[in-house]
TIGU-642102 format. One record per residue: residue number from 1; chain; x, y, z of N, C-alpha, C, CB in turn. Coordinates in Angstrom, 2 decimals. Glycine has a CB too. Layout:
# TIGU-642102
NUM,A,X,Y,Z,X,Y,Z,X,Y,Z,X,Y,Z
...
# end
This chain:
# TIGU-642102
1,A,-17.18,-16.23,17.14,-15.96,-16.35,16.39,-15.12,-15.11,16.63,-16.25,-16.56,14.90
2,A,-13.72,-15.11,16.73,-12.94,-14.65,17.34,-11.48,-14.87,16.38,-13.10,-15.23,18.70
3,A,-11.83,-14.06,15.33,-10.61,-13.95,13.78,-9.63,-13.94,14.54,-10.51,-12.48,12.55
4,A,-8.00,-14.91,13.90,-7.21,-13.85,14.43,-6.12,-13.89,13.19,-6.60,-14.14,16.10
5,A,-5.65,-12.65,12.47,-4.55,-12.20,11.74,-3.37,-13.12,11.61,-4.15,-11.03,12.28
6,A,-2.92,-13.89,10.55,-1.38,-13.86,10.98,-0.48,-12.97,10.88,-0.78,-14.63,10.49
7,A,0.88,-13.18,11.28,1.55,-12.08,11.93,3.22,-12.96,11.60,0.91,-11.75,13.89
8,A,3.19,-14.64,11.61,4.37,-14.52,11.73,4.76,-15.16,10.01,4.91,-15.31,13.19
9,A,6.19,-14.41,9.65,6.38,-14.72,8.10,5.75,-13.60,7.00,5.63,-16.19,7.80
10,A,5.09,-12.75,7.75,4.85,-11.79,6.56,5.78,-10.45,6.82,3.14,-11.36,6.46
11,A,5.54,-9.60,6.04,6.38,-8.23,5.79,5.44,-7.06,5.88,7.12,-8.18,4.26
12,A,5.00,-6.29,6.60,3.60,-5.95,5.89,4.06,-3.93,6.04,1.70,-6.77,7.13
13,A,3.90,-3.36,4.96,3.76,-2.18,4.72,2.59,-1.57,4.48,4.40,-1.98,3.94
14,A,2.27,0.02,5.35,1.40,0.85,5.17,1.51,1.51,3.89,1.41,1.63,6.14
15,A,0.69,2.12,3.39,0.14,2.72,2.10,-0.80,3.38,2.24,-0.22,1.97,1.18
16,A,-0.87,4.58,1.64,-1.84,5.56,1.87,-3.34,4.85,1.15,-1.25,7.11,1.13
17,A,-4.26,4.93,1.91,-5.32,3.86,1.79,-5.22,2.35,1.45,-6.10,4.29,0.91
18,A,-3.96,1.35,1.76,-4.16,0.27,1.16,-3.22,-0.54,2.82,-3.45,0.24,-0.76
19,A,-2.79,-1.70,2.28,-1.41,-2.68,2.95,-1.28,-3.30,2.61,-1.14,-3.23,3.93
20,A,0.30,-3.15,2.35,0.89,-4.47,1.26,1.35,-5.55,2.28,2.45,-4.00,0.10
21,A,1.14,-6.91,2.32,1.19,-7.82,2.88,2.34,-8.63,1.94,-0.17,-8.30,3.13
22,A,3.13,-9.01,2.72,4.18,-10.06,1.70,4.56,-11.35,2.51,5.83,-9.23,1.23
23,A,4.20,-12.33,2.08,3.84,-14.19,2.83,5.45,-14.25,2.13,1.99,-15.79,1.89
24,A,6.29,-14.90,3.13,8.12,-14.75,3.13,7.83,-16.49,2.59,9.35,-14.30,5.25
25,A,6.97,-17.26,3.40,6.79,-18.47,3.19,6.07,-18.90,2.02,6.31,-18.90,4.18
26,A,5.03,-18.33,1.35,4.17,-18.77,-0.17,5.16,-17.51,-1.22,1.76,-18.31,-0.09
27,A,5.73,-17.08,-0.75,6.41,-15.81,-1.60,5.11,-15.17,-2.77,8.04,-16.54,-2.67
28,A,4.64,-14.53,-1.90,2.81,-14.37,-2.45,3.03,-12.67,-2.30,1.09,-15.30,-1.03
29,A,2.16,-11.67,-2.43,2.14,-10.19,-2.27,0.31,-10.27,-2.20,3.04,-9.13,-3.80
30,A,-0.22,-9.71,-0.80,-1.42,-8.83,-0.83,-1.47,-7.84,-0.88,-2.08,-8.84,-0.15
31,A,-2.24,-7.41,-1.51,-2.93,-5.48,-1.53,-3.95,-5.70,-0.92,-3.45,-4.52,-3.12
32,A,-4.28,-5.29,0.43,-5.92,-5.04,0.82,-6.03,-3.20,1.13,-6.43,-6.16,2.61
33,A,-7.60,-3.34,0.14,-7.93,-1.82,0.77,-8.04,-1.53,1.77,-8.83,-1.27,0.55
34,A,-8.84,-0.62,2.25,-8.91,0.20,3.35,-9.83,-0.72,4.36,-9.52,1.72,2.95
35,A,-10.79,-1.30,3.89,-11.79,-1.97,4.70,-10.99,-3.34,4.87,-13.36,-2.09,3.95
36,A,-10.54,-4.31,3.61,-9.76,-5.32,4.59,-8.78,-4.78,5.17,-9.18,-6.49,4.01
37,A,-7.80,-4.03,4.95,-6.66,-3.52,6.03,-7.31,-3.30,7.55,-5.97,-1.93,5.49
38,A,-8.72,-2.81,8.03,-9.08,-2.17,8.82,-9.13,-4.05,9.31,-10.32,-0.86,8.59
39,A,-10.25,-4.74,8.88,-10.17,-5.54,9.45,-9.07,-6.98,9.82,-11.01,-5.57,9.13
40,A,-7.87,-6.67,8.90,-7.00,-7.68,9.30,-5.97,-7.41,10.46,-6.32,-8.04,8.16
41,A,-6.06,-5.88,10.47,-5.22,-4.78,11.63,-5.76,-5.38,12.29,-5.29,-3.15,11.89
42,A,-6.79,-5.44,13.08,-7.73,-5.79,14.43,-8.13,-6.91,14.62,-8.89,-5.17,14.57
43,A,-7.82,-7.78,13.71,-8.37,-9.19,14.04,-7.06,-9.90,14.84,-8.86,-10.12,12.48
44,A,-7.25,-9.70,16.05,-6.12,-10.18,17.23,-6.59,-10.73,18.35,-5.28,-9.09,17.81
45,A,-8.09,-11.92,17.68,-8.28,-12.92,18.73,-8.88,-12.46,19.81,-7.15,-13.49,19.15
46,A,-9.07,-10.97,19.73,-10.19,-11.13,21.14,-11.46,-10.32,20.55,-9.52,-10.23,22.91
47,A,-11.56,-9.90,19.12,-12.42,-9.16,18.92,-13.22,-10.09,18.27,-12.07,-8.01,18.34
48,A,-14.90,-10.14,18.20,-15.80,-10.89,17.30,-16.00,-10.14,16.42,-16.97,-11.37,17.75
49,A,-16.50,-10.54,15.23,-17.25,-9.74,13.87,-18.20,-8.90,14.35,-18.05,-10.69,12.75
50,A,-18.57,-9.01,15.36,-19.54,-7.59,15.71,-19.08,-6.21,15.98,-20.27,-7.77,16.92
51,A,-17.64,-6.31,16.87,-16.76,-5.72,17.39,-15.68,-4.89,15.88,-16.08,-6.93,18.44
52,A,-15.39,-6.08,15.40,-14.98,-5.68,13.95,-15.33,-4.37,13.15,-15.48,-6.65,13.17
53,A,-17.30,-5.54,13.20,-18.12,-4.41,12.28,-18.17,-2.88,13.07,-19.89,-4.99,12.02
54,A,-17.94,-3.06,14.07,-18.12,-1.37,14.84,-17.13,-0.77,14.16,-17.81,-1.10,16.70
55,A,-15.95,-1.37,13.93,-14.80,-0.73,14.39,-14.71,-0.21,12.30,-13.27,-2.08,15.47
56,A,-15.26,-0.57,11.85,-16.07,-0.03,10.39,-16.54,0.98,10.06,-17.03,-0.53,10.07
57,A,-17.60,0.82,10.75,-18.97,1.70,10.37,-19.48,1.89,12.31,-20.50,0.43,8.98
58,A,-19.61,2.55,12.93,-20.12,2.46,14.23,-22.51,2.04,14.19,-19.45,4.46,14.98
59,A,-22.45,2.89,13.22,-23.74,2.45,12.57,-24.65,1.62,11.94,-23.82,2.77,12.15
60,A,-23.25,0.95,10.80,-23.89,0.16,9.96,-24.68,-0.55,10.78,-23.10,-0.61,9.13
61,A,-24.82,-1.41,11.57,-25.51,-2.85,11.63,-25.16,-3.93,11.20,-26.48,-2.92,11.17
62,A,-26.40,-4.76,11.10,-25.56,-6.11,10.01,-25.30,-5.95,8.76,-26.31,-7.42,9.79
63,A,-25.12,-4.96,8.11,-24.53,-4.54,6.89,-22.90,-5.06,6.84,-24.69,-2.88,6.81
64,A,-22.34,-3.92,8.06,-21.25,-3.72,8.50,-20.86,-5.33,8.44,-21.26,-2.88,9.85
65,A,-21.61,-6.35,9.77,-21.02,-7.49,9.84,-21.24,-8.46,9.13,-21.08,-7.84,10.74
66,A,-21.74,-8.15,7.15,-21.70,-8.44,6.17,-20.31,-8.70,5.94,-22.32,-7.67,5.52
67,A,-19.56,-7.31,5.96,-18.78,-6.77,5.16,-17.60,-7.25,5.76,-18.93,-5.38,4.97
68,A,-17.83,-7.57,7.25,-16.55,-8.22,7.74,-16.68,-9.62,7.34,-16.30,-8.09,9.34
69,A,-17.47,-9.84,7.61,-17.99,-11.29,7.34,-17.21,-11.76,5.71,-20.00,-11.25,7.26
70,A,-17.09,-10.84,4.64,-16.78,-11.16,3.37,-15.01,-10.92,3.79,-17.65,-10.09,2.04
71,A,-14.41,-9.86,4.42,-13.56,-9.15,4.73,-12.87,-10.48,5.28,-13.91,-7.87,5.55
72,A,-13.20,-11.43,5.81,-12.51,-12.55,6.79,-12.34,-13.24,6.05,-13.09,-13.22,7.93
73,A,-13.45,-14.06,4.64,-13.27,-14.72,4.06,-12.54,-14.48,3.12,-14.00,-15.08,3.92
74,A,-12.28,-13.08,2.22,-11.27,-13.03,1.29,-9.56,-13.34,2.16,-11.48,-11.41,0.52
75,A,-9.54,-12.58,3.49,-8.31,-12.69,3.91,-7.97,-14.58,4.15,-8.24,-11.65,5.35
76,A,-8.87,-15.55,4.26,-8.83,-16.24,4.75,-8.03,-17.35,3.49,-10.07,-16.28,5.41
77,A,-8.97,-16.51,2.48,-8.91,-17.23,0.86,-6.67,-17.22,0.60,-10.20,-15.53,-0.85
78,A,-6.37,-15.75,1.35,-5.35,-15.54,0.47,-4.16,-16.15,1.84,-5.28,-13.66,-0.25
79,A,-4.79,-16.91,2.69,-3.63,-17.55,3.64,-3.03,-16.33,4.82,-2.19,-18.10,2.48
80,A,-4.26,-15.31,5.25,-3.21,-14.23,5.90,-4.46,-14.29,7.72,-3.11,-12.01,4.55
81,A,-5.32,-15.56,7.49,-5.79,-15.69,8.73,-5.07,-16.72,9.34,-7.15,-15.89,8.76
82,A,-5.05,-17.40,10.90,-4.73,-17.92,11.59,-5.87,-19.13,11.69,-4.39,-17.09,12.49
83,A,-5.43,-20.32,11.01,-6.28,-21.59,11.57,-7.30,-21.93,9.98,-7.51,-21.00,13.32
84,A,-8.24,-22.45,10.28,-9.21,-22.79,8.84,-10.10,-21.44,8.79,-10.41,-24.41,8.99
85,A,-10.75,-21.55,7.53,-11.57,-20.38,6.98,-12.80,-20.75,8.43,-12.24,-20.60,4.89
86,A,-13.10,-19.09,9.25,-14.39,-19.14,10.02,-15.48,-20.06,9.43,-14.95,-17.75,10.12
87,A,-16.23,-20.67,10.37,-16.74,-21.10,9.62,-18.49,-20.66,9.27,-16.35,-22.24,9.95
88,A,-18.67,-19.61,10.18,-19.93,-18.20,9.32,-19.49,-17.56,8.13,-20.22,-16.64,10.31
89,A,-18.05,-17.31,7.66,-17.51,-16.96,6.48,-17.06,-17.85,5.76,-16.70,-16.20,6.58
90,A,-17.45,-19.25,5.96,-16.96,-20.03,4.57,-17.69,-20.42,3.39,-16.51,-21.19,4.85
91,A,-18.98,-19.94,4.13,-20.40,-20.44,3.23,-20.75,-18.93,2.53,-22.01,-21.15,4.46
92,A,-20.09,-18.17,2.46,-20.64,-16.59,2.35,-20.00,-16.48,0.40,-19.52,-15.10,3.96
93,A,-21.03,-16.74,-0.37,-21.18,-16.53,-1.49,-21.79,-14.69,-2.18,-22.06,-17.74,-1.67
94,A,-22.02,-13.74,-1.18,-21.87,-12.79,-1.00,-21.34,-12.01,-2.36,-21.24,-12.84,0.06
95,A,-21.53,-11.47,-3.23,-20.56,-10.35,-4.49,-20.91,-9.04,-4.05,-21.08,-10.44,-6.41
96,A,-20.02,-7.69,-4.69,-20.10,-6.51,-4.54,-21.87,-6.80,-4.59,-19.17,-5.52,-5.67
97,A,-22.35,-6.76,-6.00,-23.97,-6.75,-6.63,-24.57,-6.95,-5.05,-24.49,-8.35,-8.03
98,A,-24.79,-8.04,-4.62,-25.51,-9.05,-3.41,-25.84,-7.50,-2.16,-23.91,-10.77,-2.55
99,A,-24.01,-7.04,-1.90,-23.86,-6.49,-0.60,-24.57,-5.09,-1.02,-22.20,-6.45,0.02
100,A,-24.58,-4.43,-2.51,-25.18,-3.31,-2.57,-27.08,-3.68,-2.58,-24.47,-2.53,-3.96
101,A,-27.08,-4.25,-2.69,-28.72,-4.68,-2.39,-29.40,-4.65,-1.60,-29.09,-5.58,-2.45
102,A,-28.61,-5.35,-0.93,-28.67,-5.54,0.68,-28.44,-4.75,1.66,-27.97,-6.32,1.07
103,A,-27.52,-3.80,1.33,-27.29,-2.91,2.59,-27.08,-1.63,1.50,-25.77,-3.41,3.83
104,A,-27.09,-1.04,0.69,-27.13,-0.15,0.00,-25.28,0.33,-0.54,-28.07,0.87,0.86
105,A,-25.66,1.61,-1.37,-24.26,1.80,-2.04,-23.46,2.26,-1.02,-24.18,2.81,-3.26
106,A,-23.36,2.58,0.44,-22.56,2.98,1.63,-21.58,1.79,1.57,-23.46,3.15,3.12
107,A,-22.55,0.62,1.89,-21.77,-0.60,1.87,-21.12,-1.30,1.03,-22.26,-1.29,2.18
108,A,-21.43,-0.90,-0.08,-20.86,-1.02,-1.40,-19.41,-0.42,-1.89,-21.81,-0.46,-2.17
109,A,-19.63,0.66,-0.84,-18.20,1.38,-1.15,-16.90,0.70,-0.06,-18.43,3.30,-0.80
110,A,-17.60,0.01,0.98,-17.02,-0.44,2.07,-16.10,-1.87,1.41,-18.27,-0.72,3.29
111,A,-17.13,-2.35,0.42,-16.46,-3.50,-0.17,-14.96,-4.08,0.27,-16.39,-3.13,-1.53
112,A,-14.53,-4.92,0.57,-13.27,-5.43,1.00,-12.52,-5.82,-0.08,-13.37,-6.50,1.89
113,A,-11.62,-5.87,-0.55,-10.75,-6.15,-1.81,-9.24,-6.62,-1.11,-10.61,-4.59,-2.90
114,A,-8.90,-8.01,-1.54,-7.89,-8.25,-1.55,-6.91,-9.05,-3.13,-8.08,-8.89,-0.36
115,A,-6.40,-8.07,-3.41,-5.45,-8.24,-4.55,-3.96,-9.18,-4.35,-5.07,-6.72,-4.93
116,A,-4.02,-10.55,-4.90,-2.62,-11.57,-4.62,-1.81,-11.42,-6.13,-3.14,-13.61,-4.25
117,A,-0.68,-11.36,-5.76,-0.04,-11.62,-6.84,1.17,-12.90,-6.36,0.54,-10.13,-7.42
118,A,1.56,-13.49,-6.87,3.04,-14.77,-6.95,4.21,-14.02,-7.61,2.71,-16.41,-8.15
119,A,4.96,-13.90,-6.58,6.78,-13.03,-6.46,7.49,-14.21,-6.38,7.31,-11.86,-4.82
120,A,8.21,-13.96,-7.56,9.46,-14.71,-7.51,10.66,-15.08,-6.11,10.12,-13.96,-8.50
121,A,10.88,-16.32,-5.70,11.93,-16.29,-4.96,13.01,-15.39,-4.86,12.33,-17.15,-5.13
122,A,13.96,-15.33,-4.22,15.38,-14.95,-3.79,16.06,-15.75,-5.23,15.93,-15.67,-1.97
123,A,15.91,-16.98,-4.99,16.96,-17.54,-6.04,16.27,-17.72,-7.23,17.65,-18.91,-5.66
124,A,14.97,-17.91,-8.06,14.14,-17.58,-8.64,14.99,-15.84,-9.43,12.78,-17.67,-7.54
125,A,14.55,-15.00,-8.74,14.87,-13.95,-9.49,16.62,-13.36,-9.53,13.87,-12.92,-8.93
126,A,17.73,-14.52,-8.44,19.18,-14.04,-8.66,19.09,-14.78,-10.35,20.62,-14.82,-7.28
127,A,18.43,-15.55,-10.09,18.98,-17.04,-11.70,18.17,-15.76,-12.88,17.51,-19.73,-11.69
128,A,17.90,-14.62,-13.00,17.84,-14.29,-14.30,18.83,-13.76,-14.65,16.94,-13.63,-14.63
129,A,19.11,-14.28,-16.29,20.51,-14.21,-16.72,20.20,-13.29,-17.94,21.29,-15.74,-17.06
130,A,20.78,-11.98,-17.91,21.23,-10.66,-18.65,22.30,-10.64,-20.40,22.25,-9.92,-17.32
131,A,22.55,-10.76,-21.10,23.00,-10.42,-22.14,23.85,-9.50,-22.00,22.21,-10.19,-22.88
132,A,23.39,-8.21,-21.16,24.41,-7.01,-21.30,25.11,-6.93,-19.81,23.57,-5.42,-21.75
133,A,25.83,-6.62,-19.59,26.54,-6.17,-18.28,26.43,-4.56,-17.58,28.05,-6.41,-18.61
134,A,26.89,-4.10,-18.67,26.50,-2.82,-18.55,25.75,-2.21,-17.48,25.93,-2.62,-19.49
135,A,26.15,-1.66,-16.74,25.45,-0.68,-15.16,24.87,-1.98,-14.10,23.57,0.67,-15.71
136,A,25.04,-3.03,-14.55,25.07,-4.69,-13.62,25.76,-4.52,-12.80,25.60,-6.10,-14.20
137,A,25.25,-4.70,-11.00,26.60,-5.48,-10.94,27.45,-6.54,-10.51,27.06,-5.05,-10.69
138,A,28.42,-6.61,-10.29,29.56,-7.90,-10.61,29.01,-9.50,-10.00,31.27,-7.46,-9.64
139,A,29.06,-10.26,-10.44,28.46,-11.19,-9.90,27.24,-11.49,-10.74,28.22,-10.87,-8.58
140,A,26.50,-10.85,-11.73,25.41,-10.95,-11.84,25.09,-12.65,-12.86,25.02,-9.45,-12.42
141,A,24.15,-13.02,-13.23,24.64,-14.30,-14.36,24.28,-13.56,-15.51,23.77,-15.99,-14.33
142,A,25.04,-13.58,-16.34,25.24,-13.34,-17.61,25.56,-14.55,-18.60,26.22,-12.43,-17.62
143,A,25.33,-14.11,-20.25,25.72,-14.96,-21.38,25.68,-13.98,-22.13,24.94,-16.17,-21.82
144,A,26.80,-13.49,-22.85,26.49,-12.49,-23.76,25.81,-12.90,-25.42,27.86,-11.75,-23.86
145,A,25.42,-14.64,-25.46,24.79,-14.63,-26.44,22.91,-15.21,-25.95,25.77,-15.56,-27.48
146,A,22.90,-14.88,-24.52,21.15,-15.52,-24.58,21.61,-16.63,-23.36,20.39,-16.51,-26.57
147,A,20.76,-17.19,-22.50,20.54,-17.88,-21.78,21.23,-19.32,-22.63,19.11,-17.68,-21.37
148,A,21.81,-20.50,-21.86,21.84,-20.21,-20.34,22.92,-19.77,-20.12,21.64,-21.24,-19.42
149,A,23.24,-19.22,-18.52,23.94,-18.53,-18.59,25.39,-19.11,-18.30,23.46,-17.64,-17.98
150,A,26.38,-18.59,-18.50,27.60,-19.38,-18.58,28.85,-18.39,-18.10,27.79,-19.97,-20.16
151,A,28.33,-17.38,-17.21,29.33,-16.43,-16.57,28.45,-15.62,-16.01,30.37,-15.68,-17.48
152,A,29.38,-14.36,-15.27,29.21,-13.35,-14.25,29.75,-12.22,-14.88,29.88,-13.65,-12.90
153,A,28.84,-10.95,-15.02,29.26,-9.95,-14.83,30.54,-9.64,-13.77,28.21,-9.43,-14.62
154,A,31.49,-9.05,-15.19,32.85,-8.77,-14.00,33.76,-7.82,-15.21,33.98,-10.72,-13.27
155,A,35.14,-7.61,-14.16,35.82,-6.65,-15.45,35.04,-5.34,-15.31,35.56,-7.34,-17.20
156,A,34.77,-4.93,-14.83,34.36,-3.59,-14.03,32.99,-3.40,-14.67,35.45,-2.16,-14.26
157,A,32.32,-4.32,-15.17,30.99,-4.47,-15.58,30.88,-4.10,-17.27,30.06,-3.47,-14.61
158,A,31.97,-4.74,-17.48,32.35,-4.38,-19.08,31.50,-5.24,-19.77,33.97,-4.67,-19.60
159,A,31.79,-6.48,-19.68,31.11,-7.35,-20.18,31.13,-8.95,-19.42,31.55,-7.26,-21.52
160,A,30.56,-9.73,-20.28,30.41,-11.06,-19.53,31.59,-11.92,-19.19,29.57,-11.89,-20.27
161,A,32.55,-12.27,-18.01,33.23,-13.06,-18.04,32.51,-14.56,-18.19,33.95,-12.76,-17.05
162,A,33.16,-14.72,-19.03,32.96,-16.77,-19.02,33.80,-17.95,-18.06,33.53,-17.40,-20.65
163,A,33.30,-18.73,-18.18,34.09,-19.87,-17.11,35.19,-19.74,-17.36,33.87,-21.39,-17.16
164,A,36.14,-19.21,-18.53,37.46,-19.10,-18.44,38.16,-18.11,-18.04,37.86,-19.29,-19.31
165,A,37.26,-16.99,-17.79,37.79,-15.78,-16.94,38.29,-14.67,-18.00,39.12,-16.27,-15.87
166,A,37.99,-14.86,-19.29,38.21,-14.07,-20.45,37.15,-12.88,-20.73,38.24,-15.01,-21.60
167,A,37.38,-11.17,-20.85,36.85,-10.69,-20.43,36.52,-10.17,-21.82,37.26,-10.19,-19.37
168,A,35.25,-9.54,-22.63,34.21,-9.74,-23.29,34.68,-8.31,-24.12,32.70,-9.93,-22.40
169,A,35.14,-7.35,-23.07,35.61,-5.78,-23.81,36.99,-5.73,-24.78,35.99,-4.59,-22.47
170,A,37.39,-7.09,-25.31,38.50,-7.01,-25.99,39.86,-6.97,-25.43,38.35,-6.08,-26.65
171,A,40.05,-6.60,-24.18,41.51,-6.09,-23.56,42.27,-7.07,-22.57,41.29,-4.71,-22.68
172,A,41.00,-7.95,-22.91,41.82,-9.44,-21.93,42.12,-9.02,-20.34,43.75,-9.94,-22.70
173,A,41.92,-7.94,-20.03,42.06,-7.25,-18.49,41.18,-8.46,-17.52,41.15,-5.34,-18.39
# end
């Protein structure tokens, strides 16, 4: 088996020990630590989980190609591999507990962690509608009594214009 990363539709930023991964298409956010980052960097289709696990631990053993082995399946879980879940990592019921047992607390620390969160769309987060105007700006959706909203920040961000174009600071400007 021969992982390979996707690559097209995400956003992906370095972080001092981590990588934030952002799916443009599930509008999703990953955090992987250091050990999945290591292995989703390198999984580019010509390397096997053995190759992986080197590129880990040069030592571990099959510890190591435990750890990728879990490392493929979380990435696989959160939609950031290429094709269906491997299928040596789909059966891998594996926990932190399991891998420190098994290969001791080295490998334990190696643990792979991938953190998803669900981000609001583009239009999802333009449609939240504000009460105040104030330091907004122009264009924004506003209601100066509560959703829904029924104007745009405008009037130099004074207050809420309404569909009639009547401006909220008293001066009719």
């Amino acid at each position: 088996m021969k992982p390979l990363a996707r690559q097209e539709g995400l956003l992906i930023r370095e972080l001092p020990d981590e990588l934030l991964v952002y799916d443009r298409q599930e509008h999703r956010a990953h955090c992987l630590n250091r050990t999945a980052a290591t292995v989703f960097r390198h999984a580019d289709g010509t390397r096997t989980v053995a190759d992986l696990a080197r590129l880990l631990d040069p030592g571990a053993g099959p510890a190591a190609e435990e750890v990728v082995t879990l490392s493929l399946t979380r990435l696989a879980e959160a939609g950031l591999l290429e094709g269906a879940v491997p299928a040596a990592a789909a059966g891998t019921g594996m926990t932190r507990r399991d891998l420190a047992r098994r290969a001791g607390l080295a490998a334990a620390i190696l643990f792979p962690a991938v953190a998803s969160i669900v981000a609001p769309t583009p239009a999802e987060a333009a449609a939240t509608c504000v009460t105040d105007c104030q330091g907004k700006p122009l264009g924004t959706p506003c209601n100066a009594f509560g959703p829904p909203c029924t104007g745009v920040c405008d009037c130099g961000s004074v207050g809420c214009t309404a569909t009639t174009g009547d401006c909220t600071d008293g001066s009719g400007a």
